[in-house]
N, C-alpha and C positions, 0 to 999 in steps of 0.2 A: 745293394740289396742286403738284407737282414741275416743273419748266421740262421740257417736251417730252412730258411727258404727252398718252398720244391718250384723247379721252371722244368717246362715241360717246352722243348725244340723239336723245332718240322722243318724238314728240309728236304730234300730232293737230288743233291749231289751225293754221290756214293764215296764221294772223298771225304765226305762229314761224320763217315761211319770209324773213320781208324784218327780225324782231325781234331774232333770235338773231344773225344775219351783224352786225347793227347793234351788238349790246353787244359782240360780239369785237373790233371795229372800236377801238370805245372802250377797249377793255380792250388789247389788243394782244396776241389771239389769233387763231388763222387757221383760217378754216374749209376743212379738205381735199377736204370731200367733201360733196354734198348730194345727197339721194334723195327722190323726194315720187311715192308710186302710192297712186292711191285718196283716202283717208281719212287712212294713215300716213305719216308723214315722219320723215323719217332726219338726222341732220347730225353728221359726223364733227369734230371740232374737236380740235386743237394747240395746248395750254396755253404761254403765254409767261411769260416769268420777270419 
């Protein structure tokens, strides 16, 4: 993917809420935006180059 790419992830395991922040971490992407209602969970993320 492209440097500044926005990906927007759906998912549904509650372990994607503390797993996904963590690989961007390591990877040196930034998470903009996080949504968790219900059962769904949202996470907006900014591709780094």
């Amino acid at each position: 993917m492209t440097p500044g790419t926005i990906l927007k992830v759906l998912a549904t395991d509650p372990g994607s809420l503390e797993d996904i922040p963590a690989w961007c971490r390591v990877h040196g992407h930034t998470v903009l935006e996080t949504r968790h209602e219900h059962h769904d969970i949202q996470l907006v993320i900014r591709v780094s180059g």
